[in-house]
N, C-alpha and C positions, 0 to 999 in steps of 0.2 A: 671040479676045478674052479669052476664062478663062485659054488661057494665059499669055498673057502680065500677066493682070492678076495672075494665082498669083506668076509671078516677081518680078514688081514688091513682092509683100508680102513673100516671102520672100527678098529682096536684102536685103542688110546695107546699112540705114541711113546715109546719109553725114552731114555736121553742118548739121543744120538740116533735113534731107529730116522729114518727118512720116509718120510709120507708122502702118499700119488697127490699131482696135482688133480685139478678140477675138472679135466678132460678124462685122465687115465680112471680116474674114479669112475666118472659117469659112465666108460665103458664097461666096466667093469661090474656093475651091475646091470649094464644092458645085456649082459652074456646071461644074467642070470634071469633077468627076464625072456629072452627067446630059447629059454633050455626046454628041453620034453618033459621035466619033472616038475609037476605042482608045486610040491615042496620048494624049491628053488625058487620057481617063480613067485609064489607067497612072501620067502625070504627075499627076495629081491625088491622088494616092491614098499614091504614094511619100513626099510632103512633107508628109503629117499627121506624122510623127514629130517636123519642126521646130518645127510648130504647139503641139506639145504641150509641146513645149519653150520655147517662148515663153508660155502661155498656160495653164500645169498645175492649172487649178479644175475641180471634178467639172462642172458644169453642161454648161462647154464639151464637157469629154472625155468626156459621156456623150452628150451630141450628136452627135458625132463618128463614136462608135462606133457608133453607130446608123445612120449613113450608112455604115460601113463594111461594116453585116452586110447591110444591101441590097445593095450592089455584089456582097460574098461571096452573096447569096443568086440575087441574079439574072444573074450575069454568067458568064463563061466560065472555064476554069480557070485562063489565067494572072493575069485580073485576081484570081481568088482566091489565085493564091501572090504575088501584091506584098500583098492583104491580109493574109496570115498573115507576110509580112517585115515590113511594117509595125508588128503586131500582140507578133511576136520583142523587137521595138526596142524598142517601149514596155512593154514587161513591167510597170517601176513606175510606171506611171499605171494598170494593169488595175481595181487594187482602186478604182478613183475612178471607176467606172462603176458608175450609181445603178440602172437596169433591167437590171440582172444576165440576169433571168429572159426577159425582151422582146430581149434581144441573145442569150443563148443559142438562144433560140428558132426567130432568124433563119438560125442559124448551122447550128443542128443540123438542120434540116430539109435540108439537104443528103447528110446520110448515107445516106437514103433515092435515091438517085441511081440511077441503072443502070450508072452510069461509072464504074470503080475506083478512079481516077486522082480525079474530083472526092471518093469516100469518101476517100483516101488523105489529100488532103490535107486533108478537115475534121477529122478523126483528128489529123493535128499540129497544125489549130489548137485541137482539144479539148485536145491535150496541152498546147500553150502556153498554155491559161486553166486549167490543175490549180489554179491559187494562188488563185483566187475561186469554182471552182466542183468545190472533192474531194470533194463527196459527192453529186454528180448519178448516182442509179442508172442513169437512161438512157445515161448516156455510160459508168461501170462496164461496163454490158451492153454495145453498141457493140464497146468495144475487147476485152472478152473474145471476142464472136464476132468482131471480123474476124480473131483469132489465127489462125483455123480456116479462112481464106480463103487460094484458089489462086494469088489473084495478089498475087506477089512485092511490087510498090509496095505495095498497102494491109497486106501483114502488115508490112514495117519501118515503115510509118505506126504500125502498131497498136503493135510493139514500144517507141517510142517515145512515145507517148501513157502506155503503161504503164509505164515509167521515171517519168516528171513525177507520175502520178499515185503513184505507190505512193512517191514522195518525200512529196506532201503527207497522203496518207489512207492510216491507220490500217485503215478497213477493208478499203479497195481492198486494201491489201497482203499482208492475211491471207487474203481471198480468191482472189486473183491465185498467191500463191506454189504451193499445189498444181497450176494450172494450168501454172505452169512450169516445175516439177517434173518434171510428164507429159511435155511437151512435148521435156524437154532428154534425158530417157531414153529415151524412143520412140526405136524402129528406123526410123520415117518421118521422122522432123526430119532435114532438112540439115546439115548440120556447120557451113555458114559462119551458118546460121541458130541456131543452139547457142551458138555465137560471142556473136551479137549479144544471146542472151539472158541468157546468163549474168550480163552486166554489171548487168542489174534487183533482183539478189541484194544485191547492197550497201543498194539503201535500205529493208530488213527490219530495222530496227534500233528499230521502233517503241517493241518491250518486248520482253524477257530470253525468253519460249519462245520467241518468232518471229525473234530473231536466233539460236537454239539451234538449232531446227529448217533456217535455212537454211546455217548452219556445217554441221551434218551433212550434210547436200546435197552443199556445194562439197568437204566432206572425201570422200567417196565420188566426186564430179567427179575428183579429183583423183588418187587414185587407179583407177579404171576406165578413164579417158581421159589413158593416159600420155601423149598425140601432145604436141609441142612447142608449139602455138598455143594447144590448151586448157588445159594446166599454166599457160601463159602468163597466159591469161587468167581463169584460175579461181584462183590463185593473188594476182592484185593484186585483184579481187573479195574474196577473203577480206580482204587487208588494210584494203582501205577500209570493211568490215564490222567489221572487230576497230577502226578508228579512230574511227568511227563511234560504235559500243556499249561500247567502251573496257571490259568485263569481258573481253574477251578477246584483251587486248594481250600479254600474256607469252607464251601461247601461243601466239601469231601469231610473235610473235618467236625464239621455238624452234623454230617449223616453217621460217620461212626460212633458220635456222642450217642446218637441218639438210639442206636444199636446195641453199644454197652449199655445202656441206661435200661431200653425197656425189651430187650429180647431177652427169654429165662433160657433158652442155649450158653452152655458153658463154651462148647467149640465155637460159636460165633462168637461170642465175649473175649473169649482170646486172639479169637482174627481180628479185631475190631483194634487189642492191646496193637499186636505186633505191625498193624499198619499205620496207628498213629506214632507208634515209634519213629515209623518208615519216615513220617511226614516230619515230625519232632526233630530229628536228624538233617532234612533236605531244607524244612522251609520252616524256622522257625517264629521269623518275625510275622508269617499272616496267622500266628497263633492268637485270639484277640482274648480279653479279660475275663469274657464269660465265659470261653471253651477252658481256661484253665480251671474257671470255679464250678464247672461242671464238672469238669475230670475230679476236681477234689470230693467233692458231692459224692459220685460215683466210688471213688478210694475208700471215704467214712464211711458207706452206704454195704459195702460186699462184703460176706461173712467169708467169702475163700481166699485164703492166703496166698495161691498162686497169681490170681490175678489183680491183688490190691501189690502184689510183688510186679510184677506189670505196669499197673498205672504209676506206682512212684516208681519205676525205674524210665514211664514217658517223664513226669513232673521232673525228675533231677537232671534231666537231657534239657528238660526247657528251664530248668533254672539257674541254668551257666552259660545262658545267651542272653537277646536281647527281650525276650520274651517276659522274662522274672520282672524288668522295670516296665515293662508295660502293664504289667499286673500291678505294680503298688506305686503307678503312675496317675496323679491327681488329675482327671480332667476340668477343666474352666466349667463351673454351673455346677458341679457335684461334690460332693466328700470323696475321696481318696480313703480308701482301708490303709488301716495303720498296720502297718509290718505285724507286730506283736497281737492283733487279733482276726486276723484274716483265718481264713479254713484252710490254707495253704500251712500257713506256721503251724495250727492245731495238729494236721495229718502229722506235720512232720515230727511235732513234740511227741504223738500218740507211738510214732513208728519210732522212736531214737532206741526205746526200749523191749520192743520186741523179740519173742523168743525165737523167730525166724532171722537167720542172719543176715540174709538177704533184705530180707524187709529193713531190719535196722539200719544196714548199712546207706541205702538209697536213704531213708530218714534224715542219717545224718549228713548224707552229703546236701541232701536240698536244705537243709537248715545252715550250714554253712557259706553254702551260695549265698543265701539269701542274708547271713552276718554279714560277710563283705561287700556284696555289689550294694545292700542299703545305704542311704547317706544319711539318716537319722542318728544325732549324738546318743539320746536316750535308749541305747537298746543293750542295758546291762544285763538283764534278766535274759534278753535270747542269747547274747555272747556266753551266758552260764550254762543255758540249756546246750547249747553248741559244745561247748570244754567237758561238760560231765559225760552228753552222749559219746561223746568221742572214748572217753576213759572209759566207759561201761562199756563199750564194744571192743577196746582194745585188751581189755582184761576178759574178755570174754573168749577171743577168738586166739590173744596169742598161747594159752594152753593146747590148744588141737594143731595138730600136725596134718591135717587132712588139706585138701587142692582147695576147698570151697572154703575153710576156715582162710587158708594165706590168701587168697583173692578180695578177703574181707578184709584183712590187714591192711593189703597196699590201700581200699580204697579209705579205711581212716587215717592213714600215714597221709596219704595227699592231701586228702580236708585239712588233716593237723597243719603241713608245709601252707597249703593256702591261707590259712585263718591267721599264723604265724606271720605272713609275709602281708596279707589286707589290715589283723588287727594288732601291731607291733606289741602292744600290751600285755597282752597273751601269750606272749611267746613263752615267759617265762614258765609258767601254769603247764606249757604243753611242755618245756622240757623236763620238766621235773617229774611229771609225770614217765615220759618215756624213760627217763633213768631209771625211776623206780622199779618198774615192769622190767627191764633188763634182765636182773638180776633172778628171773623166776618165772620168763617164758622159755619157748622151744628154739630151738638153732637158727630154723629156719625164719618165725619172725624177729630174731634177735637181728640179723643180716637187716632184713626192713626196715628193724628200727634203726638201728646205724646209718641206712641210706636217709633216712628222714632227719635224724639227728645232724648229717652232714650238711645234709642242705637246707636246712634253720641255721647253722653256726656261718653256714657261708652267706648267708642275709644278714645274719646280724652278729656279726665276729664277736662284741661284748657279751654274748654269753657263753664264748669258750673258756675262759676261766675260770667259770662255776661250775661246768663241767666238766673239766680235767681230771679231777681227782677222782672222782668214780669211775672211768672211763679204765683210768690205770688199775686202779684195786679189782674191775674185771678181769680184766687184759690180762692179772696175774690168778686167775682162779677158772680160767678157762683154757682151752684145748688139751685135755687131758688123755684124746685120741685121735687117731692122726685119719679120721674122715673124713669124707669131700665138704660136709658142711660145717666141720670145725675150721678145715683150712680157710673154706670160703667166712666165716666169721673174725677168722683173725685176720684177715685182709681189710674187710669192712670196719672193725672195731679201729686196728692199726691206721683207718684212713682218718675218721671220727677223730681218734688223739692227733693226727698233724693237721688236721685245722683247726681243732683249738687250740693248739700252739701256738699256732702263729708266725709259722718259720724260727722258732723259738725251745726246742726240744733241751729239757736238760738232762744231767748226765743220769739221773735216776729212770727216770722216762726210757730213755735207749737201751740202757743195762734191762728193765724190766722187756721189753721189745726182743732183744738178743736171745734173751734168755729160752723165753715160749719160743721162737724159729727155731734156736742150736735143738729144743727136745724133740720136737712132734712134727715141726715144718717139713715140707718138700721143697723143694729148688725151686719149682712152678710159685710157689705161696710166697718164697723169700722177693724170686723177681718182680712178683706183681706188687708187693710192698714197698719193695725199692720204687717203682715206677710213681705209686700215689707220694711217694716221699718226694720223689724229685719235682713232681708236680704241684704241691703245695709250698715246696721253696725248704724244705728241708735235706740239705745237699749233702750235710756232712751225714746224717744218717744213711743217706741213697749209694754212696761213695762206699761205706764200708759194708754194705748190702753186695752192692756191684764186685767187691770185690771176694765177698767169698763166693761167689758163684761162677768165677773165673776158673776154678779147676778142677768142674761141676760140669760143664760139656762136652762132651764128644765131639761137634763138630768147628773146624777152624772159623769156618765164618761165624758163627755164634760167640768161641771166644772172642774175636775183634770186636763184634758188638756189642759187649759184655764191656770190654776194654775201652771202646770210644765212649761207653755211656759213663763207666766211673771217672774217665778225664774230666770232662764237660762236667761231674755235678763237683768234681774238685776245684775243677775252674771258677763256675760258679758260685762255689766256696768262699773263695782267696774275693770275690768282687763282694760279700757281705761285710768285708773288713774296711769300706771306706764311710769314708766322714766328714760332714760339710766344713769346708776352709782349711782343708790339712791337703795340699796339692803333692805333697811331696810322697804320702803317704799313699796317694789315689795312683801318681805314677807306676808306685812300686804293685800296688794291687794288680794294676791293672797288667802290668808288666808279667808280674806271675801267673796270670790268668791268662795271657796269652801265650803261654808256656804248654799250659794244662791245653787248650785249644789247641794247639800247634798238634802237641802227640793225639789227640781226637781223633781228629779230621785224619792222619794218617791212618788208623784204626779205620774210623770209618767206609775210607775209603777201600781197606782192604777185606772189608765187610760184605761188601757188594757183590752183588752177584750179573750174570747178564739177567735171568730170570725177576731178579729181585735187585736193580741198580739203587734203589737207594737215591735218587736224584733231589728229590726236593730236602731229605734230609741232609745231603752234600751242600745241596746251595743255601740254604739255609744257615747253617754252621758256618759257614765262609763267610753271609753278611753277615754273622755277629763277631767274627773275626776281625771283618773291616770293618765294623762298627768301634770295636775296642779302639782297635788303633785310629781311625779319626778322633775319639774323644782323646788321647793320648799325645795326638800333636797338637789340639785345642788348646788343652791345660797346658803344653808346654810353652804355648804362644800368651796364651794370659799369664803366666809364671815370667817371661819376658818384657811383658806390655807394664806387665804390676812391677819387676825389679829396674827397667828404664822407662818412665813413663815419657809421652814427648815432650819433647822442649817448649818452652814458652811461646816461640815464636813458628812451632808449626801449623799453624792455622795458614799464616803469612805466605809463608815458603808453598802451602798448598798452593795459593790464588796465585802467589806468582810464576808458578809450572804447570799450574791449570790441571793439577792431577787432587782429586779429593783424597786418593789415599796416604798421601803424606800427611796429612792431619793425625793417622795413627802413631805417626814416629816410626819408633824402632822393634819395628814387627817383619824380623826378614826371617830368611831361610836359616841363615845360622843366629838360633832364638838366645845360645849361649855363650855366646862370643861377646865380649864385653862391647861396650859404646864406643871406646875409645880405640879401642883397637879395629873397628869395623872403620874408624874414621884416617886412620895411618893407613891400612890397607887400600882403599878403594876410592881415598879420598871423598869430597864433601858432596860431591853432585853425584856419585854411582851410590853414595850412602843412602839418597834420598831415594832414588831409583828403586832400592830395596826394599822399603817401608811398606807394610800393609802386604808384601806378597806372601805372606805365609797366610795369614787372614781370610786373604779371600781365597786359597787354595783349601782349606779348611772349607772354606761356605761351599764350594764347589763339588769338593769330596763330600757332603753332604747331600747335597743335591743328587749327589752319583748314587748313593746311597739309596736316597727315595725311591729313585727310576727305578735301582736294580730291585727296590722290594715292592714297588708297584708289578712291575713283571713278575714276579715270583707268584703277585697273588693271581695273576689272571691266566698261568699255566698251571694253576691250583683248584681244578674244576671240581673233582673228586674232593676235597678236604672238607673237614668240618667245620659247623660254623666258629667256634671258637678258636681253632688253629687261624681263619683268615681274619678272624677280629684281631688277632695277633700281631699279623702278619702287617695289617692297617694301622695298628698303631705302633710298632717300630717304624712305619712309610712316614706317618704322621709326627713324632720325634724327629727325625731326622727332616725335614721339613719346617718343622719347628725352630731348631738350631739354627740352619742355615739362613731363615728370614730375621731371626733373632742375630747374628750375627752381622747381616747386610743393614738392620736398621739401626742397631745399637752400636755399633762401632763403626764401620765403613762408609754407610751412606744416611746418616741420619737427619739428614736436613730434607732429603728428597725423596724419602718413604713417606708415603703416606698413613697418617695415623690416625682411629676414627677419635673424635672427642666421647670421653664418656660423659654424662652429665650424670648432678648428684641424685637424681630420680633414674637414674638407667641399671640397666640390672646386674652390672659391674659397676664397684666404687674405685679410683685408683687416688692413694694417698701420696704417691710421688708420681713424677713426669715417668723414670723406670718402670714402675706398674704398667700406667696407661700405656706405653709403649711394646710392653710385652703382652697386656691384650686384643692390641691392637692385630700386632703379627699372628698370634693364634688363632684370630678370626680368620687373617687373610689365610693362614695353611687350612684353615678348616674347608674355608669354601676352595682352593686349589686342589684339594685330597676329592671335594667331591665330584670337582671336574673329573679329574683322573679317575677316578674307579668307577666308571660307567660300565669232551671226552674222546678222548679221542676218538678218529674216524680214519682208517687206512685211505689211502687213492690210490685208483687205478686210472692210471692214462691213456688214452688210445688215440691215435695209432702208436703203437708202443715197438720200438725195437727189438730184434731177437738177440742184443746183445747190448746192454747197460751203456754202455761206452759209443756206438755206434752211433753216429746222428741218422736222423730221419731227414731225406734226400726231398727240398722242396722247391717247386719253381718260380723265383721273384714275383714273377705277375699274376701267380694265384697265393689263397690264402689261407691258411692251416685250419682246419676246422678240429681243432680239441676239444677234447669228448673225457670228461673228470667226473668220477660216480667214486662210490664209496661205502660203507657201511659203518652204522657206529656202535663201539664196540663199549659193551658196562663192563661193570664189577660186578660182583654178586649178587648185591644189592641197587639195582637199578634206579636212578633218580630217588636215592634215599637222603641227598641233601638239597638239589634242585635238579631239575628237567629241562634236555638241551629244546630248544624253540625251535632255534637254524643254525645252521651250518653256511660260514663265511668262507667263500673261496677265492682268493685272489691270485694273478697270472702275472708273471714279470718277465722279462726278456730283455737278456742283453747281448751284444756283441763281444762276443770271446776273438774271433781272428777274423781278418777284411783278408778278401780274395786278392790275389795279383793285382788284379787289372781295377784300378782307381774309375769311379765312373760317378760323377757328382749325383746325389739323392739326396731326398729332402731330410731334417736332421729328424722330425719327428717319426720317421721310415726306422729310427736304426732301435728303437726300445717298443715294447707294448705294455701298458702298465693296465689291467681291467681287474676287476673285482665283483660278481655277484654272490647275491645270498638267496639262499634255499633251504627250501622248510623239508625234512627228511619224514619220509612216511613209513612206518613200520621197518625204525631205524638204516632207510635205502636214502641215496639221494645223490640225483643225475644231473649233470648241466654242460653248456657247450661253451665252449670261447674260439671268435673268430680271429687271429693272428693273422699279420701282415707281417713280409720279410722279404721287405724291398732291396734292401742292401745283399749285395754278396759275401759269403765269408759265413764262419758257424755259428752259431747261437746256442745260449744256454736260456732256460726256460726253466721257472720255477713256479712252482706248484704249492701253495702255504693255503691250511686248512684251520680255522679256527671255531669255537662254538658261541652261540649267542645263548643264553637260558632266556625263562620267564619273563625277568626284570628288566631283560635290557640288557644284562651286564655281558660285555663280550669278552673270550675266556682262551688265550690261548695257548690251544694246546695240541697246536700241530695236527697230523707230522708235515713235515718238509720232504717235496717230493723233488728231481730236479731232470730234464730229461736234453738232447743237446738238439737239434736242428741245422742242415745244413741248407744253403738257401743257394741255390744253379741258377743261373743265367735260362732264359727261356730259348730255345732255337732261333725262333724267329728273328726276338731282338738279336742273336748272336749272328747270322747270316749276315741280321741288316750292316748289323757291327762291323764287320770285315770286310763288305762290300766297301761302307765307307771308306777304311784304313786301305784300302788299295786304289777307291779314285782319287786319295790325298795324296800317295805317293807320285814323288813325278817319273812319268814315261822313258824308258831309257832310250837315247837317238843312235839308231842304224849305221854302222861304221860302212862308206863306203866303199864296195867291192874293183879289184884291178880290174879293166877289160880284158876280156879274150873273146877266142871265139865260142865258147860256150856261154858264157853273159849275152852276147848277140840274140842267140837263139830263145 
């Protein structure tokens, strides 16, 4: 029954299936950890890793672990090595275990065993918790004595426990190093055991003696123990120490020169490649002039082609950094090597041509480097060697269809786009070329070349019309079967022809397009061509794409999406047909196009899914909706201003109302109401009244505009860089207009405008000019002020009912407790990486109790905000609340992200919880006491006499 109730939590949810929370769960394998059957308990124990995965708050995960160091403590050895894989897996949830001390406890008392095999493996799981617990002397002690233990398991246990540890702790590692010191030079240590320990040397990098003292180590290793396995491994020890401590990279890098140079070992000469790569990659500026022209030395000197494939594949890693100009960098007292005869250029000229593809390719890429980052005009002859290598290896590799022939492709497709984009002249040379090859390589790098082709024509658009026409006479002599790489080539070729178009397809162009989709296409190949169509500003082709593919899906939401997209590229359509100084015409554009956006946006919206809402693409669509229409009342306000201009004498009329915007005249709400008639209606002083309020409601609407697409960007964490460059420059437009409207028409005397002068790096030949550069500046530096993942929260103490407030007492103070996790995509920080996590607290007063009782006014709101750095995506923090007023409170909870840069990204969520805040007893005793000695005393009505009064 445990198991199968385990499997049942941890199956993947179908829609609508309801899943255990994070308590029901946890029991639920806790059943199947205290079952009588191994089995069970094995499966129990393996699938906490999912658990923690679903479910990553300290409470749970210290729970967890708790039941995991019982298993470890009382179970048998294998259930203890599923607990230490288990343990492996979760590494970053370790730190989120709260009794540290009560888990180690469980754990360690196993060392204490009689069974080697169970010390051995508490030993790797001591090692795998180094990150929470580097300074447990017990376990220090432990693993230094089992060093000294006979049997084989528990000393690689221990070998490895000292690795992790001497990674996290400083002491561990200054203690430990003389012990392995001993060990590695004793005449008793085993060699494969010398082996294994050598590797612990590298994470001695604490501080400057301790990686001093263990360089000298490995330098004596190194020499004492010429054998080929120890050199081996004493020798990338050193390097990950020199990468490591980074004071001692130069000489790391002259001892492998010197390595490759004079050891005749082939497997060191290749240890020697793959760590200067190591360094070539981390550190390349302490590469100095001579280790490069030793490495070249070395390259001309080696008759094996595996490893001159080595050295120029270090040499092209360092010749696309800063290292390539420090090499053909003239020092003061000396001659400088001239580019075109250095041993650098010679390898490369030697290797362009090489019957190794590999070798060639690295050739050409370092020759290329070295064409663009040089600043010498004179270097026609290497720009030539550079252009033919390239052609000689591109007619070489795109006939094979083989992994290692297309990996050779991409890498002279990208020298080609680099050389293209460093040496503009060229470009021509390299396109002519790639068309040529077209027509007579393999599918596969035909796709490459189209991707290269495309992004040379998107540098340099003037050579899209020289390559059109061949583009098409392909276009129609290909896809003759309906393969994955034919479709995938008609996509590519298809994208190739709409950027050298130009947003500009004619009707030949589309017809030949149509033709190849109607025969061999799938709906997959039609949409994604429509998609590059809409993208490149080809709307009327994307439109009639969208719409044969409309009764092409199965599923509803698909056709609306199908349906919003051909709107918008129709929309977009109808706005290609405007034209400077024809107002009348842009109305009508514009007006159609908001027609086509209109039925979108309804589409759109009914696209959406809860799984898949569609929000940014919603809000998005909407500003460019209110984007139309502000330009739309604009033009109808200057169509206004231009058919009544103001009167002669509205300057006058301003100063004497003391309003500047009657200086615009007749710029009101009703733009098309004649002058006269605005003047019978509302007479002459409500006329004036009106002037200028359409204007600045325009500048305004703009303004509104910016805000809403500043927000848009910084709830846009996730997005690519080019969607938010977008995104910045409709902010920055609209921005633009509205300061452009406040200076040039409404307040143009009291904007400030910078002077250009005739040496400034703008010229403006009328007062209009300078004033529109003026304002572009100002929105430039405004946008920059302004543009300076989610993460669920959980609140505590939290209600057992949403709606309920939490009952608290005026005179004490809420201690709120807000943690969270943060949740990626698939792709984690594939566009930036969240820093911190910004969480700010607000509180307001929703209802005041009966009883009025004067409080101070800063009592009745909380407004705090801290930021926290989240560690292995967790992240905890507290706020202390005060709620001195009576009556309930609503308390808000707003979570936003900071990346790398600074920039802070919001992107929620909103959390919102209520509070109810009670009178304290005390105060309330005192309360009533008072309100009864205020009352006054009622007086004794006096009694008749008799004779029971007497008595």
């Amino acid at each position: 029954m445990a198991s199968n109730s385990t499997k049942s939590f941890l199956a993947d949810a179908g829609y609508g299936e309801q899943e255990l929370d994070a308590n029901s769960a946890l029991m639920e394998l806790d059943k199947g950890l205290r079952s009588g059957k191994l089995g069970e308990q094995c499966e129990a124990v393996v699938r906490f890793p999912r658990l923690f995965q679903k479910y990553p708050f300290p409470i749970l995960i210290n729970s967890a672990f708790l039941k995991l160091a019982d298993v470890f403590r009382v179970g048998n050895n294998f259930l203890r090595l599923c607990v230490l894989k288990v343990t492996q897996q979760s590494e970053k949830h370790l730190e989120k275990i709260l009794n540290v001390d009560e888990f180690v406890k469980r754990v360690f008392s196993v060392i204490h065993s009689n069974d080697p095999v169970a010390r051995a493996i508490t030993l790797r799981m001591l090692g795998s918790l180094a990150s929470i617990i580097p300074e447990r002397k017990n376990a220090h002690h432990s693993i230094r004595q089992s060093l000294d233990s006979h049997d084989n398991v528990e000393v690689e246990a221990a070998v490895f426990a000292a690795a992790n540890f001497s990674a996290q702790s400083k002491d561990f590692a200054v203690g430990i190093c003389n012990k392995i010191s001993e060990m590695i030079q004793g005449l008793a240590t085993p060699v494969d055991l010398k082996l294994k320990l050598i590797p612990i040397l590298q994470h001695m990098h604490h501080d400057a003696i301790l990686a001093s003292s263990a360089r000298q180590l490995l330098q004596q290793l190194v020499t004492s123990y010429p054998s080929t396995k120890m050199v081996i491994v004493s020798l990338h020890t050193f390097t990950l120490l020199a990468a490591s401590s980074l004071v001692d990279t130069p000489k790391q890098i002259q001892l492998l020169l010197q390595y490759l140079k004079s050891d005749p070992r082939k497997a060191v000469k290749r240890l020697a490649v793959q760590d200067l790569k190591l360094l070539a990659n981390k550190t390349p500026h302490t590469w100095s002039k001579e280790n490069i022209q030793a490495l070249c030395e070395c390259a001309l000197q080696t008759p094996y082609d595996s490893l001159k494939l080595g050295m120029l594949s270090v040499l092209s890693t360092l010749s696309g950094t800063i290292a390539i100009r420090h090499y053909f960098s003239v020092v003061p007292g000396n001659v400088g090597s001239s580019p075109r005869s250095s041993d650098l250029v010679k390898l490369a000229q030697e290797c362009c041509y090489h019957s190794n593809r590999g070798i060639a390719a690295h050739g050409v890429r370092v020759l290329t480097n070295i064409t663009v980052s040089c600043q010498e005009k004179d270097l026609l002859s290497l720009e030539q060697d550079a252009v033919f290598g390239l052609e000689s290896l591109l007619v070489l590799c795109s006939q094979d269809d083989s992994p290692g022939a297309q990996s050779t492709v991409k890498i002279a497709l990208n020298c080609m786009v680099k050389l293209a984009k460093g040496r503009p002249h060229l470009s021509r040379s390299v396109v002519d070329t790639l068309l040529t090859q077209l027509h007579s390589s393999q599918d596969t790098a035909r796709i490459l070349m189209c991707h290269c082709l495309a992004a040379i024509a998107m540098q340099l658009p003037v050579l899209g019309d020289g390559m059109l026409g061949d583009l098409v006479e392909l276009y129609k002599v290909i896809g003759r079967s309906a393969t994955d790489k034919q479709q995938e080539l008609l996509v590519s070729l298809a994208t190739v022809i709409f950027v050298a178009s130009q947003k500009a397809l004619s009707a030949e162009v589309k017809a030949v397009i149509k033709q190849q989709l109607e025969s061999v296409s799938s709906g997959w190949t039609v949409y994604r061509i429509a998609r590059q169509a809409s993208r490149m500003g080809n709307h009327d082709m994307a439109r009639e794409l969208y719409q044969s593919l409309l009764t092409q899906v199965a599923s509803e939401h698909f056709y609306f999406w199908l349906n919003s997209l051909k709107e918008f590229s129709h929309a977009e359509q109808c706005l290609t047909g405007l034209q400077e100084e024809s107002f009348s015409s842009a109305l009508s554009c514009i007006a159609e196009s908001l027609k086509f956006y209109h039925k979108g946006i309804a589409s759109l919206t009914a696209a959406s899914t809860p799984l898949n809402p569609l929000s940014f693409q919603c809000e998005f669509v909407k500003l460019r909706i209110d984007l139309l229409q502000a330009f739309s009342q604009l033009i109808c306000t200057c169509n206004s201003l231009k058919t009544s201009p103001p009167p002669a004498i509205a300057t006058t009329i301003a100063m004497t109302l003391g309003n500047d915007l009657q200086r615009c005249g007749r710029i009101s709400n009703q733009a098309c109401l004649d002058f006269s008639l605005l003047w019978m209606l509302f007479g002459f002083q409500k006329f004036l009244k009106m002037k200028g309020c359409t204007m600045k409601q325009s500048m305004e609407e703009f303004r509104n505009l910016a805000s809403r697409y500043r927000d848009l960007y910084q709830a846009s964490f996730d997005a690519d860089s080019a969607t938010l460059r977008n995104v910045e420059l409709q902010q920055q437009s609209c921005l633009l207009i509205s300061h452009a409207i406040e200076a040039l028409v409404l307040d143009p005397e009291s904007a400030s405008f910078q002077e250009y002068g005739s040496t400034g790096a703008a010229h403006a030949d009328s007062e209009y000019e300078r004033r529109m550069m003026a304002v572009y500046s100002r929105v430039l530096e405004e946008v920059e002020a302004l543009n300076r993942k989610y993460a669920p929260l959980a609140l505590s103490p939290s209600p057992r009912n949403p709606a309920e407030p939490i009952a608290v007492q005026n005179n004490q103070q809420l201690a709120l407790k807000v943690e969270g996790v943060v949740q990626h995509g698939s792709k984690p920080g594939l566009f930036r990486r969240i820093q911190s996590v910004c969480l700010s607290v607000s509180s307001t007063l929703q209802s005041k109790s009966s009883q009025d009782y004067k409080t101070p006014i800063d009592s009745v709101t909380n407004e705090m905000e801290q930021r926290v750095e989240p560690h292995n995506d967790y992240f905890s923090t507290q706020f202390l609340l005060n709620f001195a007023v009576l009556g309930t409170h609503s308390i808000t909870v707003e979570s936003s992200v900071r990346d790398a840069n600074g920039i802070v990204w919001k992107t929620g969520p909103r959390t919102t919880m209520f509070v109810k805040s009670l009178e304290d007893p005390y105060s309330q005793q005192i309360r009533l006491q008072q309100q009864q000695a205020q009352q006054p005393q009622p007086q004794p009505q006096p009694q008749p006499r008799s004779a029971y009064t007497r008595f």
